[in-house]
C-alpha atoms as one frame of an Amber mdcrd trajectory, in Angstrom:
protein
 156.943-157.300 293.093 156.208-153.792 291.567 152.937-154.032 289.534 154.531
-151.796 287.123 158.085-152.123 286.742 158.550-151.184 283.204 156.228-147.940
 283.435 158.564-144.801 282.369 156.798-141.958 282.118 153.111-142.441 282.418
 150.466-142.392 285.720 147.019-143.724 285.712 145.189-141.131 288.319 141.476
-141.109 289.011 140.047-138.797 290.825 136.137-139.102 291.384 134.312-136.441
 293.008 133.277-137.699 296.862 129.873-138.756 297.595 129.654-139.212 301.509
 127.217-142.037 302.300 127.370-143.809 299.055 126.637-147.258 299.912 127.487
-150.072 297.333 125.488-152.924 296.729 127.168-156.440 297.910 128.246-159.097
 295.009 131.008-160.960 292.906 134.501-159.089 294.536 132.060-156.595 296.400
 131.787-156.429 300.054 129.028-153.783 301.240 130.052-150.396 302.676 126.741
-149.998 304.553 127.709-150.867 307.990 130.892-149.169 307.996 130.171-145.623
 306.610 130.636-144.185 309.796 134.286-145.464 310.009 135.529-143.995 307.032
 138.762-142.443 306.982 139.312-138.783 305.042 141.988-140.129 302.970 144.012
-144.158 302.912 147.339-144.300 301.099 147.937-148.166 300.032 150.876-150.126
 298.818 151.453-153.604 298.202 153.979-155.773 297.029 154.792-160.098 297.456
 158.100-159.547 298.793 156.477-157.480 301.901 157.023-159.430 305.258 154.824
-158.846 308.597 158.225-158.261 310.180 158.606-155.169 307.178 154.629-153.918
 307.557 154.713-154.101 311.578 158.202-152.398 312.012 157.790-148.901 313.150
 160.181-148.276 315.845 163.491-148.803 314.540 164.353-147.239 311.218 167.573
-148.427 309.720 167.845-147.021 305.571 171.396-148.557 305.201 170.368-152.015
 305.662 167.117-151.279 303.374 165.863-151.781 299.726 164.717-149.546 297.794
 160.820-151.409 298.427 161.462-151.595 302.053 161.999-147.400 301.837 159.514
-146.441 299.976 156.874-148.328 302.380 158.423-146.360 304.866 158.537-143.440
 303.253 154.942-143.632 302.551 153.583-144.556 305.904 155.987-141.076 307.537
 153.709-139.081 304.749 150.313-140.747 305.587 151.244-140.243 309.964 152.252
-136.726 309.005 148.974-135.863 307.581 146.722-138.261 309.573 145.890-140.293
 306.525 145.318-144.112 307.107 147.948-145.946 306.062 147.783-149.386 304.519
 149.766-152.073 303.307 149.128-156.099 302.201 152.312-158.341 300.642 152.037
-161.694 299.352 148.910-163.246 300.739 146.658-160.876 298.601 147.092-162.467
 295.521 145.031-165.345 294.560 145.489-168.298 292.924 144.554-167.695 289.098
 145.440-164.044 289.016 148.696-161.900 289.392 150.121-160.136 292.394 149.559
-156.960 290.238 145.559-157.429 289.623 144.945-157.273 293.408 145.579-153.591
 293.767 142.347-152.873 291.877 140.326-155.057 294.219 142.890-153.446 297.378
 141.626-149.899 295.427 137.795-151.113 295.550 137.490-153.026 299.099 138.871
-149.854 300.784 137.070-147.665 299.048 133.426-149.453 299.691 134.533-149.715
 303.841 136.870-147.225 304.231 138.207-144.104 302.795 136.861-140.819 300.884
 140.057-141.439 298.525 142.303-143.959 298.497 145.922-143.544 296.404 147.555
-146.806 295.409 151.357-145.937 295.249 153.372-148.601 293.466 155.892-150.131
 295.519 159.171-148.409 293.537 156.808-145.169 294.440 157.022-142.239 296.673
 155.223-139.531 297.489 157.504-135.662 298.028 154.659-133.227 297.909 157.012
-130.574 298.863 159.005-132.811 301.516 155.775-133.994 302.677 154.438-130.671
 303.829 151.753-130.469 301.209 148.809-133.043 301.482 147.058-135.035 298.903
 143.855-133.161 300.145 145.325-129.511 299.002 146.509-130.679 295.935 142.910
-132.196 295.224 141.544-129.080 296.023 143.139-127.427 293.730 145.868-125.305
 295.823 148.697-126.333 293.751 148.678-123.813 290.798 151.349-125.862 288.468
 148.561-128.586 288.399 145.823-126.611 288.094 147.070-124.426 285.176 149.073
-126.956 283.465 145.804-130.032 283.199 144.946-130.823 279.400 141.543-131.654
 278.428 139.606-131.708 275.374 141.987-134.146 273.942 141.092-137.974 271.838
 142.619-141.084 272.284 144.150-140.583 268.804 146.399-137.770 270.316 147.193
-139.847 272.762 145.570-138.446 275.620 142.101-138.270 276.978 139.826-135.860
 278.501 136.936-133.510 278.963 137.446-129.908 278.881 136.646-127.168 281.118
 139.166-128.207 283.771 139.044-125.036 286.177 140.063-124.277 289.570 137.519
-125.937 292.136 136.479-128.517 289.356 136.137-132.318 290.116 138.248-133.865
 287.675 136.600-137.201 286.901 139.766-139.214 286.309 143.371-137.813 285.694
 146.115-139.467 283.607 149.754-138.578 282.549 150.336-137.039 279.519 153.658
-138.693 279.024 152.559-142.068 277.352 154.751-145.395 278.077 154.917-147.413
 275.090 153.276-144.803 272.577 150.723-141.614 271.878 148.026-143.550 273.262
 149.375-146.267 276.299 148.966-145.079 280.109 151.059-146.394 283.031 148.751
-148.426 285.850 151.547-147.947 288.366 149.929-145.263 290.706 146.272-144.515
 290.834 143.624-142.604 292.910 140.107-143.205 293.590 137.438-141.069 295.618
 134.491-142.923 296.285 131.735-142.852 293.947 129.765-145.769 292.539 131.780
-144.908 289.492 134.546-145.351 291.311 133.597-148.917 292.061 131.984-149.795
 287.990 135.396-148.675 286.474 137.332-150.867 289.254 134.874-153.658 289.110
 134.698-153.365 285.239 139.063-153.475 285.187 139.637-156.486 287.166 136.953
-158.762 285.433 138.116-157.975 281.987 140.980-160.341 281.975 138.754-162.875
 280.526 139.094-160.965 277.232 143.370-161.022 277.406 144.662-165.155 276.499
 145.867-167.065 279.661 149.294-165.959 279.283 148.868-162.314 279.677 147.715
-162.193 282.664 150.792-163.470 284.262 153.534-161.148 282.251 153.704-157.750
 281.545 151.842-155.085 281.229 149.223-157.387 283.361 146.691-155.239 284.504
 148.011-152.250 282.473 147.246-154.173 279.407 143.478-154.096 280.398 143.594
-150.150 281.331 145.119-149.334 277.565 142.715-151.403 275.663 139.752-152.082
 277.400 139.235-149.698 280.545 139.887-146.237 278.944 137.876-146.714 275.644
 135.126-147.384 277.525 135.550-144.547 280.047 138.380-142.395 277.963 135.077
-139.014 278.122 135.766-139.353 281.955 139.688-139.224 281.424 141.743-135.586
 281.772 145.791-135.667 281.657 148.664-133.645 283.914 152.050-133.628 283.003
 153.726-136.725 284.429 156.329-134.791 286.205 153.624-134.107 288.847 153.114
-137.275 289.754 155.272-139.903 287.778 158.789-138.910 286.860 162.341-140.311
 288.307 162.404-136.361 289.849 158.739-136.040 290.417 157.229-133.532 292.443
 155.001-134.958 293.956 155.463-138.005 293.380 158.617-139.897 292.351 158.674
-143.791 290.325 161.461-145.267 290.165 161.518-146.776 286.547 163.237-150.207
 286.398 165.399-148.944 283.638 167.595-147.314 286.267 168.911-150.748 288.364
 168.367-152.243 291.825 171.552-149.997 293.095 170.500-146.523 291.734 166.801
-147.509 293.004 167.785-147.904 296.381 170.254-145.347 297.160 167.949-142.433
 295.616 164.960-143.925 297.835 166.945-144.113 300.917 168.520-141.045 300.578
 164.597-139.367 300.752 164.205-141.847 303.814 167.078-140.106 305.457 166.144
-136.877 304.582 162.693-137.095 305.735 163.686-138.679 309.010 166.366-136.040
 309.616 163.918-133.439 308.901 161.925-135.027 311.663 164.432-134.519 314.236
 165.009-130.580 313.389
């Protein structure tokens, strides 16, 4: 299922500068990145959701978006973005979740295992998620860098978690943004949406995931296995400890029904109206293909 199915307006993005050849030390959820380094990929885009099949995640040849849901679309959306720009492209359904936690916890240990082996940055994109960036012509690398002026000139920073937001100022073209978060809350002034997040791989990268997915022992038993899950953790243990290292874009760059770049599909809309918008972007971007 979609980790975050009830997230409206709000995106949890972190962006941590790169540091090529960090190598993290093996223990409890870690697996050591030492032997791999030179395999890493530029970029991984992940996804992952209990309803995925291995006939879904190994079906690449024939496309057909009438038959599909608006889960099965997105995936394929997603993977057409990641081939288009050479990004590695990664998926996991049901047999990633283990046996005391929910579905929705493993993305953060997805999110950590990747980054330790794998990838400069990996972005999670929820599985009622996908990415535009300008019809896929614009890639998660130039809008890092800072070549997309609306994000660059619209980031807040200086902000407290009173105000609802989060942040550091001096955001600047060129600048590493620490973490990024929407500045649309979900719930209220001060609650952030897990749904979609990006790492780059830093050992800071690794505390805050590490540091998320073993604070559940602080939530009662029964919170870990209903909503907000994991989001519960980012709102009230995750970004007071880390809030300095927070800044905040406008959620229609990454998190709106219309997004720019990239587009959730809130619950609150239905199955139907889910599906048909993300398999009329399916068609489109497979049409576009064939121009």
């Amino acid at each position: 299922m979609s980790s975050s199915r009830a997230c409206s307006t709000a995106i949890a993005l972190v962006l941590l500068a790169s540091a090529p050849g960090v190598s993290v030390a093996a223990g409890p959820h870690r697996r050591s990145s030492s032997n791999a380094s030179h395999e890493l990929s530029n970029g991984c885009i992940l996804m992952q959701d209990d309803r995925y099949t291995p006939t879904l995640l190994n079906n690449t040849d024939t496309l057909k978006p009438e038959r599909m849901h608006y889960y099965e679309a997105t995936l394929h959306i997603n993977r057409l973005y990641s081939m288009q720009h050479g990004y590695r492209f990664l998926a996991q359904g049901a047999n990633a979740s283990q046996a005391n936690r929910h579905v929705s916890w493993m993305k953060l240990h997805f999110l950590r295992v990747m980054l330790e082996c794998c990838c400069q940055w990996a972005l999670f994109v929820d599985s009622d998620s996908f990415l535009v960036m300008k019809d896929h012509k614009l890639s998660v690398d130039a809008w890092l860098a800072g070549d997309n002026d609306a994000r660059v000139t619209t980031l807040l920073g200086n902000m407290h978690m009173a105000q609802g937001t989060a942040g550091r100022p001096g955001m600047r073209r060129g600048a590493h943004p620490v973490a990024v978060l929407s500045d649309n809350p979900y719930q209220s002034s001060s609650y952030f949406c897990a749904g979609n997040l990006l790492f780059t791989r830093t050992l800071m990268s690794i505390d805050i995931l590490n540091y998320w997915f073993n604070t559940t022992v602080r939530l009662d038993a029964a919170s870990r296995w209903q909503h907000p899950w994991e989001q519960q953790t980012l709102n009230t243990h995750v970004m007071h400890r880390y809030h300095p290292a927070f800044w905040v874009v406008p959620s229609n760059q990454l998190n709106s029904f219309n997004g720019d770049h990239v587009r959730h599909l809130w619950s609150t809309y239905g199955e139907q109206t889910r599906t048909d918008m993300s398999v009329q972007y399916l068609k489109k971007i497979l049409n576009l293909k064939q121009e």
